[in-house]
DOTOR-937474 format. One record per residue: residue number from 1; chain; x, y, z of N, C-alpha, C, O in turn. Coordinates in Angstrom, 1 decimal. Example, Ala and Ser with C-alpha at 12.3 -4.5 7.8 and 13.67 -1.06 7.14 Angstrom:
BEGIN
<atom 1 A <13.2 -5.7 7.8> <12.3 -4.5 7.8> <13.2 -3.3 7.8> <14.2 -3.3 8.5>>
<atom 2 A <12.8 -2.2 7.1> <13.7 -1.1 7.1> <12.9 0.0 7.9> <13.4 1.1 8.0>>
***
This chain:
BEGIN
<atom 1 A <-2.5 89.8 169.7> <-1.6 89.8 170.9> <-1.0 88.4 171.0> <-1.7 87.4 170.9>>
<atom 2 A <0.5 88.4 171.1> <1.2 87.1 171.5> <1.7 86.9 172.8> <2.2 87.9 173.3>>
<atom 3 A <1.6 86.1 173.4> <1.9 86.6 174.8> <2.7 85.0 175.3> <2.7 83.9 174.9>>
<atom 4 A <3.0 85.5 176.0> <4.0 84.2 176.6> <4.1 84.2 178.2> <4.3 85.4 178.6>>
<atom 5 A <4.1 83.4 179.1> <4.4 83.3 180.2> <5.5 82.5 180.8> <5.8 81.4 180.4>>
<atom 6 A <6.2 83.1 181.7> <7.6 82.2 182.2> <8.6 83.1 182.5> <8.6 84.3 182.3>>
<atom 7 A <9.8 82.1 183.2> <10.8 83.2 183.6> <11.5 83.8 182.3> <11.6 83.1 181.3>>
<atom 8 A <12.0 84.9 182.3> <12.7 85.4 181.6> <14.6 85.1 181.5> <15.4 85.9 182.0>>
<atom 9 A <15.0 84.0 181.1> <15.9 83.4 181.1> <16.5 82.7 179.9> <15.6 82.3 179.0>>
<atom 10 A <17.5 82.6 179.7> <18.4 82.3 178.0> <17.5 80.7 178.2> <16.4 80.7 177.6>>
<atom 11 A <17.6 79.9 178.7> <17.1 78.4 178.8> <15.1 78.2 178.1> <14.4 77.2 177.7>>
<atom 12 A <14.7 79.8 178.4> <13.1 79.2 178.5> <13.0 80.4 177.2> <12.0 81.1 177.3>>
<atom 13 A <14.3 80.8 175.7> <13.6 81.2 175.1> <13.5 82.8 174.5> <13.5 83.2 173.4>>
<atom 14 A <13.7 83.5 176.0> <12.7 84.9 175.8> <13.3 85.7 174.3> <12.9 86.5 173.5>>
<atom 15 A <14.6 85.2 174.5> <15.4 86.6 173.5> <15.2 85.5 171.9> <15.6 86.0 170.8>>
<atom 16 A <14.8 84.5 171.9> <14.4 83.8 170.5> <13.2 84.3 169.8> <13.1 84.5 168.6>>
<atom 17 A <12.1 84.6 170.8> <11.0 84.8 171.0> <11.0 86.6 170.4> <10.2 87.1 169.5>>
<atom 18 A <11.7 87.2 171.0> <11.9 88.8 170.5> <12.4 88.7 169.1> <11.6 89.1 168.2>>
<atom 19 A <13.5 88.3 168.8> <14.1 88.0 167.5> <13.1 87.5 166.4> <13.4 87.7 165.2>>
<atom 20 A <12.2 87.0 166.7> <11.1 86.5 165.5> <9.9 87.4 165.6> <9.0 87.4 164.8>>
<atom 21 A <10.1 88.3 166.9> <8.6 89.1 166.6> <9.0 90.2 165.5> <8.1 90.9 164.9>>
<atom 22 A <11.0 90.4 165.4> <10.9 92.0 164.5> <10.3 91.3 163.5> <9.1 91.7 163.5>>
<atom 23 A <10.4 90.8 162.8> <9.9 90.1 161.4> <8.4 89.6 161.0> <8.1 89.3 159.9>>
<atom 24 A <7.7 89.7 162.2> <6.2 89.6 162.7> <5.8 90.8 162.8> <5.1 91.2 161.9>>
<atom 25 A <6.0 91.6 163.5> <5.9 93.3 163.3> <6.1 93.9 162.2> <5.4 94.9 162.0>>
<atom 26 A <6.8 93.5 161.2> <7.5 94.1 160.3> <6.3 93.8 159.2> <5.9 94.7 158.4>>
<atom 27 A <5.8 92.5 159.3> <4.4 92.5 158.4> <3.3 93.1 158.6> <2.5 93.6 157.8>>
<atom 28 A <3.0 92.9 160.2> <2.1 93.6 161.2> <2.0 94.3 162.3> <1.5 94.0 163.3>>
<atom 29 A <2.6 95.5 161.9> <2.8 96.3 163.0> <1.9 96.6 164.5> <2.3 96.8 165.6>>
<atom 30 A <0.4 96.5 163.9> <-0.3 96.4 164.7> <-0.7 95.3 166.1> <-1.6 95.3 167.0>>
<atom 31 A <0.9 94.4 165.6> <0.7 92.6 166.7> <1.7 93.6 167.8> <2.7 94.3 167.6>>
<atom 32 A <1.0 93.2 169.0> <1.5 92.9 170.0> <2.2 92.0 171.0> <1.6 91.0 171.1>>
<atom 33 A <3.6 92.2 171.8> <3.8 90.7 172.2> <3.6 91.0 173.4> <3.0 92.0 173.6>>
<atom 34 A <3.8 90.1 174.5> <3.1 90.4 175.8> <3.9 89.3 176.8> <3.3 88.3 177.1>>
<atom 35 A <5.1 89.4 177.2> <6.2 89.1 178.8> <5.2 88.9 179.9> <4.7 90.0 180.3>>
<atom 36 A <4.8 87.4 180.5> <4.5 87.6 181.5> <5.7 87.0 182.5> <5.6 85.8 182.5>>
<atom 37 A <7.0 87.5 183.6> <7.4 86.8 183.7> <8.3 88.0 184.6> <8.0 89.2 184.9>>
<atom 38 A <9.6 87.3 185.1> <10.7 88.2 185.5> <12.1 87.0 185.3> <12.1 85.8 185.3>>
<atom 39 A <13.0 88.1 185.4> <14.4 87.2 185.3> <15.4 87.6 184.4> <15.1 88.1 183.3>>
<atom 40 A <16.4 87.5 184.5> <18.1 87.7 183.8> <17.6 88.5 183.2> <17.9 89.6 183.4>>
<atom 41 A <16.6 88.2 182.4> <17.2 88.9 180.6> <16.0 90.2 180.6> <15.4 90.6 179.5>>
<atom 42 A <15.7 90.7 181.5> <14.5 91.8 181.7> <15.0 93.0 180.7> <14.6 93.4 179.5>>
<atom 43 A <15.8 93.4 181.5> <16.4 94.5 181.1> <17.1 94.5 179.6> <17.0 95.5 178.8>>
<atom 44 A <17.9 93.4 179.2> <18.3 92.9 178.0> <17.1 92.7 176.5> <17.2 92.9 175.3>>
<atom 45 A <16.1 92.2 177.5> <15.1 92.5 176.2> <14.2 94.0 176.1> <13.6 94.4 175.1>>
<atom 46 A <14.2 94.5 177.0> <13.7 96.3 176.8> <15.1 96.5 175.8> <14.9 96.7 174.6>>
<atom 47 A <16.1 96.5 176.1> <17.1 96.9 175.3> <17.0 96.5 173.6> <16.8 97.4 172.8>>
<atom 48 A <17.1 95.6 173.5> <16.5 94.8 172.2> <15.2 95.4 171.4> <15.0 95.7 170.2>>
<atom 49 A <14.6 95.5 172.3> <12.7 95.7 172.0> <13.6 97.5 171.3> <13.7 97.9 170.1>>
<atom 50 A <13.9 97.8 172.1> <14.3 99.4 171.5> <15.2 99.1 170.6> <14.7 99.3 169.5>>
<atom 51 A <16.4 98.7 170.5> <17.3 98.8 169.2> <16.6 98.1 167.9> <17.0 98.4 166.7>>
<atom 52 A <15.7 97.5 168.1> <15.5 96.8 166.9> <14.0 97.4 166.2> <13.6 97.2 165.1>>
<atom 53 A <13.2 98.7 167.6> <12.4 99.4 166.7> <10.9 98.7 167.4> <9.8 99.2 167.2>>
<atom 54 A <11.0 97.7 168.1> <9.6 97.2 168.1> <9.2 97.4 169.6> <8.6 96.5 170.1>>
<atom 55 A <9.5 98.2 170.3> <9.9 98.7 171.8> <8.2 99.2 172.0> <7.7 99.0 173.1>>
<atom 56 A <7.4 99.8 171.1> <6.0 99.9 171.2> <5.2 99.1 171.1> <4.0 99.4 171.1>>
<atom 57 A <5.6 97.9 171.0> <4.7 96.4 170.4> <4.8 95.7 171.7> <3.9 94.9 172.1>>
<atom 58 A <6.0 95.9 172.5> <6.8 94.9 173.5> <6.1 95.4 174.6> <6.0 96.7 174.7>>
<atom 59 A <5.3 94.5 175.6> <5.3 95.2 176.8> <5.6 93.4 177.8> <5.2 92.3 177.7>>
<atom 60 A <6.5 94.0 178.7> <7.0 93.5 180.0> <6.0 92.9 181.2> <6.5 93.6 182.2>>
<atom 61 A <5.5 92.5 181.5> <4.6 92.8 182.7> <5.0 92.5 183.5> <4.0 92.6 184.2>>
<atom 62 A <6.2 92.0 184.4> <6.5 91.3 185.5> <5.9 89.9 186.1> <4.9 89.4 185.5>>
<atom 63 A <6.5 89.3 187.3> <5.3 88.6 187.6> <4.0 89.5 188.2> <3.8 90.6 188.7>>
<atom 64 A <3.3 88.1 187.7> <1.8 88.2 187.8> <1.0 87.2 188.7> <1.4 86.1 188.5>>
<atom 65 A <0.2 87.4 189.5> <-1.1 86.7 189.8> <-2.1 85.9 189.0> <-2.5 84.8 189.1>>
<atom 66 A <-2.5 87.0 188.1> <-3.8 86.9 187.4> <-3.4 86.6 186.2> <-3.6 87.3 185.2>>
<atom 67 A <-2.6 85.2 186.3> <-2.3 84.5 184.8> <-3.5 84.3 183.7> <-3.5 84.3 182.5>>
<atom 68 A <-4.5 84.1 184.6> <-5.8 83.3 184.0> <-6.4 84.5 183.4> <-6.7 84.5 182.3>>
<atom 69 A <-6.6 85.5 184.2> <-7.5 87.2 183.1> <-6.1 87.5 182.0> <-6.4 87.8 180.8>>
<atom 70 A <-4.7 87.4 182.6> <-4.2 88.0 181.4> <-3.9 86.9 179.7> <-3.5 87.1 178.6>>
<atom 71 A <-4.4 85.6 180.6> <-4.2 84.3 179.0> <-5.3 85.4 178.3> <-5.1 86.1 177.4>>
<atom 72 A <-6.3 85.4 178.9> <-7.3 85.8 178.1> <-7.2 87.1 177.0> <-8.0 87.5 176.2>>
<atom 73 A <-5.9 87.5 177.3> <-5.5 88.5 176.5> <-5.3 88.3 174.9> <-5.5 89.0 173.9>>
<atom 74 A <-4.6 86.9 175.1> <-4.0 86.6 174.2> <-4.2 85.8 173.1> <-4.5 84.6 173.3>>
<atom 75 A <-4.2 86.1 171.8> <-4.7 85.9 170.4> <-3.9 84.1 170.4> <-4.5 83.1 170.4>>
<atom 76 A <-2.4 84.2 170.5> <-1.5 83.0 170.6> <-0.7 83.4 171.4> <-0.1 84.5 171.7>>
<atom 77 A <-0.5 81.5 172.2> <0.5 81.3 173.6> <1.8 81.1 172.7> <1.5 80.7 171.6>>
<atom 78 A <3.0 81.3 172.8> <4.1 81.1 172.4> <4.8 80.6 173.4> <4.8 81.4 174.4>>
<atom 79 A <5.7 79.5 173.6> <6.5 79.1 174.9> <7.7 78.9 173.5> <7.5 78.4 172.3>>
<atom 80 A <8.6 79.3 173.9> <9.7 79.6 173.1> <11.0 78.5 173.6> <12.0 78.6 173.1>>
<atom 81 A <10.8 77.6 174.7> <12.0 77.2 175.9> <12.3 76.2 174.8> <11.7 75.7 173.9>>
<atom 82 A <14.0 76.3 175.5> <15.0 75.6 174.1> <14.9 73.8 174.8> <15.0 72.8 174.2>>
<atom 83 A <14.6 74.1 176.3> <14.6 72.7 177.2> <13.4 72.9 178.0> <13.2 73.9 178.6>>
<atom 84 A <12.7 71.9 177.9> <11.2 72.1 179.1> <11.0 70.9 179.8> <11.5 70.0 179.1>>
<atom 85 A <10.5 70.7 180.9> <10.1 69.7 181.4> <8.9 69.5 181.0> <8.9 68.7 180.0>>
<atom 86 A <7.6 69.8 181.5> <6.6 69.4 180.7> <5.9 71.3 180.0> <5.6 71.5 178.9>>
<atom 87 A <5.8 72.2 180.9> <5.3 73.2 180.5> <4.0 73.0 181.0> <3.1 72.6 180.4>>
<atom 88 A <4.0 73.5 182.2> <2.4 73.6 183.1> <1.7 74.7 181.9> <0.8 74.4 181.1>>
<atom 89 A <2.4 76.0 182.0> <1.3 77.2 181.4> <1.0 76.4 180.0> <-0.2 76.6 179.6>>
<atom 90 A <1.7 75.7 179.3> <0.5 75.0 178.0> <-0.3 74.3 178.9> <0.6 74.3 179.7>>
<atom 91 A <-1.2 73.8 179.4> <-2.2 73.3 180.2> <-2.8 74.5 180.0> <-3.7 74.7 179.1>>
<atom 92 A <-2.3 75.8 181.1> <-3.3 76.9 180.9> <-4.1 77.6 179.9> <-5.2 78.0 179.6>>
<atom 93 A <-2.8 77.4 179.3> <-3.2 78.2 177.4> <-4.1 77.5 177.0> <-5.2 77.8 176.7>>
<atom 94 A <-3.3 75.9 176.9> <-4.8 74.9 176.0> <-6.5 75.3 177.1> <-7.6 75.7 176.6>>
<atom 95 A <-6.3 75.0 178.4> <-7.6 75.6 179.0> <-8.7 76.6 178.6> <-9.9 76.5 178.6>>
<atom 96 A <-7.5 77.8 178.2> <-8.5 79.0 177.9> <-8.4 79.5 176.5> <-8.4 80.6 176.0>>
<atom 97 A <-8.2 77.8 175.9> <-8.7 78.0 174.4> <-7.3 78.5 173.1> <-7.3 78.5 171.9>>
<atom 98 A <-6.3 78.9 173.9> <-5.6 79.2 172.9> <-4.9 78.6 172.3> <-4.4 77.5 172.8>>
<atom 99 A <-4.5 79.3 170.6> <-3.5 78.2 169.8> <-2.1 78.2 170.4> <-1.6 79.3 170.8>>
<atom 100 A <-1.5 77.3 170.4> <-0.3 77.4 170.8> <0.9 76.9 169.7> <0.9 76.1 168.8>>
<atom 101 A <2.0 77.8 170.4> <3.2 77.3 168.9> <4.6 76.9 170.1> <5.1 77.9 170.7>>
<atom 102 A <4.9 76.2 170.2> <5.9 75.7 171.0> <6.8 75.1 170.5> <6.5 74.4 169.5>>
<atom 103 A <8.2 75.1 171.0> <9.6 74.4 170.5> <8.7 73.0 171.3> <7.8 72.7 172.1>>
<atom 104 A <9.9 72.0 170.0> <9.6 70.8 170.2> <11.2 70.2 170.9> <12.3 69.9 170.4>>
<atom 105 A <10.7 70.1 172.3> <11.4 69.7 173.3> <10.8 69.0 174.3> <9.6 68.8 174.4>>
<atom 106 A <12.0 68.5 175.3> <11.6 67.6 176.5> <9.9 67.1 176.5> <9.4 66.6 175.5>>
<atom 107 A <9.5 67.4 177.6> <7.7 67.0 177.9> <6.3 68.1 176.5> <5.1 68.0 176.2>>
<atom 108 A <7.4 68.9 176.0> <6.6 70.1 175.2> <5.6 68.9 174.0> <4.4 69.2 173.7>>
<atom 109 A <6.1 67.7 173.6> <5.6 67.5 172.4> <4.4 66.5 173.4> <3.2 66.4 173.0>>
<atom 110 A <4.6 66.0 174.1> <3.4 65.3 174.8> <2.1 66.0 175.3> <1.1 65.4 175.5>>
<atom 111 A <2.1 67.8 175.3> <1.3 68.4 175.5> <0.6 68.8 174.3> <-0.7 68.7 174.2>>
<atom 112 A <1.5 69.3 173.2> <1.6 70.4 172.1> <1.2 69.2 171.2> <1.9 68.2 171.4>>
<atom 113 A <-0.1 69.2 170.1> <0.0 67.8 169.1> <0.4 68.7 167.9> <-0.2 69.7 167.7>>
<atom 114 A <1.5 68.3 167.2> <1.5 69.5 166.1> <0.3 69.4 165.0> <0.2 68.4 164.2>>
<atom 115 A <-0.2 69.9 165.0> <-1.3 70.6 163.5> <-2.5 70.1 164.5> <-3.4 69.7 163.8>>
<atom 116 A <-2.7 70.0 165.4> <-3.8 69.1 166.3> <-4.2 70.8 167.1> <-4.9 71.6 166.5>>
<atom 117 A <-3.9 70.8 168.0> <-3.8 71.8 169.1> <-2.5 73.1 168.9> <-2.5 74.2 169.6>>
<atom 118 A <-1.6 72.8 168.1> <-1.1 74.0 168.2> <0.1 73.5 167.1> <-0.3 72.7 166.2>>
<atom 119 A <1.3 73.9 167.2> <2.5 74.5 166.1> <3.5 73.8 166.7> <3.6 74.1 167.9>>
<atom 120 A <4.7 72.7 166.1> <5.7 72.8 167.2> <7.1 73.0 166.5> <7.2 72.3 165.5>>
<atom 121 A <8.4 74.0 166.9> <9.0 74.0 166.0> <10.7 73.7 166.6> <11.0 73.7 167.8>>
<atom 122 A <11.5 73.6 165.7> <13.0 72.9 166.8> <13.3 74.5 167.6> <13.4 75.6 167.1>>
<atom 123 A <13.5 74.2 168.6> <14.3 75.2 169.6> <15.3 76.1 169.3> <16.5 75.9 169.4>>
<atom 124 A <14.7 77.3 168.9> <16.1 78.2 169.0> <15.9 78.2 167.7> <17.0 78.3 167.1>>
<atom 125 A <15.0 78.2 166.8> <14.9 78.0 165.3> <14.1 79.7 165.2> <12.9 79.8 165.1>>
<atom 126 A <14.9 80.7 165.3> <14.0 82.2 164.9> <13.0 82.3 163.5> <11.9 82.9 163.4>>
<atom 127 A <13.6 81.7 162.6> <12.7 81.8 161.4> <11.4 80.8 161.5> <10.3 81.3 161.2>>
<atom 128 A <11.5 79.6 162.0> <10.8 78.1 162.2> <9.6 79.2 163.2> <8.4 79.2 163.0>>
<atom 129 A <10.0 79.8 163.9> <8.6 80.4 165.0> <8.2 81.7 164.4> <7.1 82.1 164.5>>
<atom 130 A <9.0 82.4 163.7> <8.5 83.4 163.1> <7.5 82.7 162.5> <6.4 82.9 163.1>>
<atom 131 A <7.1 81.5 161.1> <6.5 81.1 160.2> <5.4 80.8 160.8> <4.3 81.2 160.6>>
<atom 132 A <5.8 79.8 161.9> <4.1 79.5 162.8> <3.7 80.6 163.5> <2.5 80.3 163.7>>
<atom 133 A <3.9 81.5 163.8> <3.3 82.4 164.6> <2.9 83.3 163.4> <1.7 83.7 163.6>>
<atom 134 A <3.3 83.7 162.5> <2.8 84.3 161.3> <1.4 83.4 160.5> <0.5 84.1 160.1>>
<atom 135 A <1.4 81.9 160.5> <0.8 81.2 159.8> <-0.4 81.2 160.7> <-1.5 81.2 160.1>>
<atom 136 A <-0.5 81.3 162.1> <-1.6 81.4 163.0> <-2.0 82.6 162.6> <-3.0 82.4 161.9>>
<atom 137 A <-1.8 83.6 162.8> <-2.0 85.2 162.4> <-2.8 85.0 161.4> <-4.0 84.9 161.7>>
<atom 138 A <-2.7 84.9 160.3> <-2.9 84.6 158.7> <-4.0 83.7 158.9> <-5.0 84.0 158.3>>
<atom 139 A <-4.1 82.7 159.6> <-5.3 81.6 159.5> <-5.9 81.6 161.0> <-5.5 81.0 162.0>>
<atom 140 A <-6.8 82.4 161.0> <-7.6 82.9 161.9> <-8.5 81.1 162.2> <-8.4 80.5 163.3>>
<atom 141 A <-9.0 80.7 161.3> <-10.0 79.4 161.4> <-9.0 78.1 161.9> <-9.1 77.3 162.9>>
<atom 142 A <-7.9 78.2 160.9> <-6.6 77.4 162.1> <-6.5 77.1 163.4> <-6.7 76.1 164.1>>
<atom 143 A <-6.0 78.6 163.7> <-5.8 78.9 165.2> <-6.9 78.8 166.0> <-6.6 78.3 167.0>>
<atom 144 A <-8.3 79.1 165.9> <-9.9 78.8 166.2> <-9.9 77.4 166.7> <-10.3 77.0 167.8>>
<atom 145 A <-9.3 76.4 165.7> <-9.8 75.0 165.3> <-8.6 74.6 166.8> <-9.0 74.2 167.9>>
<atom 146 A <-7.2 74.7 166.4> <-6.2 74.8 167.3> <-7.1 74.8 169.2> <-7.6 74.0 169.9>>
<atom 147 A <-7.0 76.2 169.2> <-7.4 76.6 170.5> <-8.5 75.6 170.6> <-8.6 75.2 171.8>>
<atom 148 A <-9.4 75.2 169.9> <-10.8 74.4 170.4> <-10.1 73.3 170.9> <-10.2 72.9 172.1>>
<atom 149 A <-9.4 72.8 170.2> <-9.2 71.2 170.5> <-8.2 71.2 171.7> <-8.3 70.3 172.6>>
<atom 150 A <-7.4 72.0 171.8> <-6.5 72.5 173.1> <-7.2 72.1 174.0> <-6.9 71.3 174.9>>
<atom 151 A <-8.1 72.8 173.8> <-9.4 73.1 175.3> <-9.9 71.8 175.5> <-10.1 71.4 176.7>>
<atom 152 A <-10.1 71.1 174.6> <-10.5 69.6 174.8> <-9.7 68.7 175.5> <-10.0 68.0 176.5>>
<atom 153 A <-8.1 68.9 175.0> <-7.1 68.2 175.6> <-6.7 68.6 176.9> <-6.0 67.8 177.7>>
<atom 154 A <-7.2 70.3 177.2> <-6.6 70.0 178.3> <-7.1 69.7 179.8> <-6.8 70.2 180.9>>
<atom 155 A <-8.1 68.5 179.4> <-9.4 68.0 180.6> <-8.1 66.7 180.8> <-8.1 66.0 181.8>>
<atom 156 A <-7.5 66.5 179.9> <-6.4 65.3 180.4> <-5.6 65.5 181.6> <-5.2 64.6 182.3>>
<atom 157 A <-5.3 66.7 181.7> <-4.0 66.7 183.2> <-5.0 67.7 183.5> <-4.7 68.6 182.8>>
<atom 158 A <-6.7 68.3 184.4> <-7.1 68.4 185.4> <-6.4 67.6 186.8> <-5.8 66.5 186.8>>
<atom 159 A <-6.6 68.4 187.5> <-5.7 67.2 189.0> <-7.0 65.8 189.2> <-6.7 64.7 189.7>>
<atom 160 A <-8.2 66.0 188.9> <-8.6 64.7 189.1> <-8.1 63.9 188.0> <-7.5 63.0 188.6>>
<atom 161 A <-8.0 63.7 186.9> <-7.6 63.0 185.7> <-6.3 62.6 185.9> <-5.9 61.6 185.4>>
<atom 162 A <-5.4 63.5 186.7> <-3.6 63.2 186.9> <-3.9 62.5 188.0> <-3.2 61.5 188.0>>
<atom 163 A <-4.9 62.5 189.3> <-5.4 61.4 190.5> <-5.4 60.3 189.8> <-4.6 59.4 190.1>>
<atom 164 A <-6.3 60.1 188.9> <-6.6 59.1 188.7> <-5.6 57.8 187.8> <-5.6 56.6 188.1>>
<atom 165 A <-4.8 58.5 186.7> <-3.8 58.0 186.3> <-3.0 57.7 187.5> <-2.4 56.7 187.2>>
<atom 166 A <-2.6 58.2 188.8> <-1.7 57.9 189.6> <-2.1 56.8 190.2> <-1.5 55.7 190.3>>
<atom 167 A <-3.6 57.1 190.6> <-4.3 55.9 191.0> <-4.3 54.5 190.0> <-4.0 53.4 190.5>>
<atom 168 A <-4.6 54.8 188.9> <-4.4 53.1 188.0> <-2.8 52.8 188.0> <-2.3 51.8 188.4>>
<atom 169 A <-2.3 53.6 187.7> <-0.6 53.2 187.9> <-0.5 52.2 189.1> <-0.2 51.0 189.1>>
<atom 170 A <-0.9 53.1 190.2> <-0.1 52.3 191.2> <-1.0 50.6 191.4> <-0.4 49.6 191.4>>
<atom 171 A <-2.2 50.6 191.5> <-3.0 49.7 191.2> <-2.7 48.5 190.1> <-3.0 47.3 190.2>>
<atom 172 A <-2.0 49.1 188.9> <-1.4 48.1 188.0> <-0.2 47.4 188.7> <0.0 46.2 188.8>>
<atom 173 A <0.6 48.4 189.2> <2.3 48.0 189.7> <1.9 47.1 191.0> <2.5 46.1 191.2>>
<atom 174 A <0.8 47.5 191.9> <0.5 46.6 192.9> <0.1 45.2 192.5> <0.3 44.2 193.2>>
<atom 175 A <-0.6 45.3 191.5> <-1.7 43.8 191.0> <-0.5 42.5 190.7> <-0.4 41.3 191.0>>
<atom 176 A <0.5 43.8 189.7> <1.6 43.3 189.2> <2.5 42.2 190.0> <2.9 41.1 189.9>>
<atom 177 A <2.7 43.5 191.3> <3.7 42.5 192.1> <3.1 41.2 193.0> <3.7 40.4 193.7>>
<atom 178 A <1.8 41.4 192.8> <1.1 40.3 193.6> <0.6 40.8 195.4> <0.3 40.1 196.3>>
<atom 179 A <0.7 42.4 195.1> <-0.2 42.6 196.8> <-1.3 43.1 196.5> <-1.9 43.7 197.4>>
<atom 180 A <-1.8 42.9 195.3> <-3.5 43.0 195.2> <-4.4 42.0 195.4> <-4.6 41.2 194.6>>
<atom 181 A <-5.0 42.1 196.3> <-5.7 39.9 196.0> <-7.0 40.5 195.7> <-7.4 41.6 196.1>>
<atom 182 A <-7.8 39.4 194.7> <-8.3 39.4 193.4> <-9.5 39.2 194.3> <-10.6 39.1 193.7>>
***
């Protein structure tokens, strides 16, 4: 199962993300992709998912609540966005262990280490995400090793750990300007 979370929008991906699964299907029919999300392109990608044959693989779920039971669904996170700011749901995915393959954009590469924790590939590259999401598939001990270390990384942005970096920041910039006395 590949599953992805986020809005459904030309900016974060979705229809890049379809385009590389017919070619993923087409090796393994048995892979599933898995829309957690809503927006513009809903209806555009049912349309797609059917013309192109993989409309049984595809399922939509709308928004969701229960992001954290349905990560658990999923074999690999795919965030597909051509522009990201940092990408909270990689946090989640690295959390609950999964490999991740993400375009290498905005805040994406500070999360994503490539060959570390997950895959990262240029934006909008259909064949470049087809290969990593195929190469995870294919390397089961990979993707294992991936998701472990994910899970390790992502004790770094817990909200105490993001406290605390805020807290040394500001502590440095205060010492700095001289309203810390020693």
């Amino acid at each position: 199962v590949i599953g992805t979370v986020g809005w459904l929008l030309p900016i974060k991906g979705s229809m890049v993300l379809l385009k590389s699964m017919v070619d993923v299907i087409k090796e393994y029919p048995e892979v599933q992709l898995v829309y957690v999300g809503k927006g513009e392109l809903e209806e555009e990608l049912r349309i797609r998912a059917t013309d192109t044959g993989i409309a049984e693989n595809v399922k939509l779920l709308g928004w969701r609540q229960d992001i954290e039971e349905i990560m658990q669904i999923f074999d690999i996170f795919v965030l597909p966005s051509l522009n990201e700011g940092m990408g909270r749901v990689l946090v989640e995915a690295m959390a609950a262990g999964k490999p991740v393959v993400a375009c290498r954009t905005g805040g994406i590469p500070d999360l994503v280490k490539h060959e570390e924790n997950g895959l990262l590939v240029p934006p909008g590259n259909v064949k470049a995400l087809t290969r990593a999401i195929l190469r995870l598939i294919e390397n089961r001990d990979i993707a294992s090793d991936f998701g472990k270390r994910g899970r390790v990384l992502s004790h770094n942005y817990t909200i105490e750990a993001m406290n605390n970096k805020i807290e040394e920041l500001y502590a440095e910039l205060l010492d700095h300007k001289g309203l810390i006395e020693s």
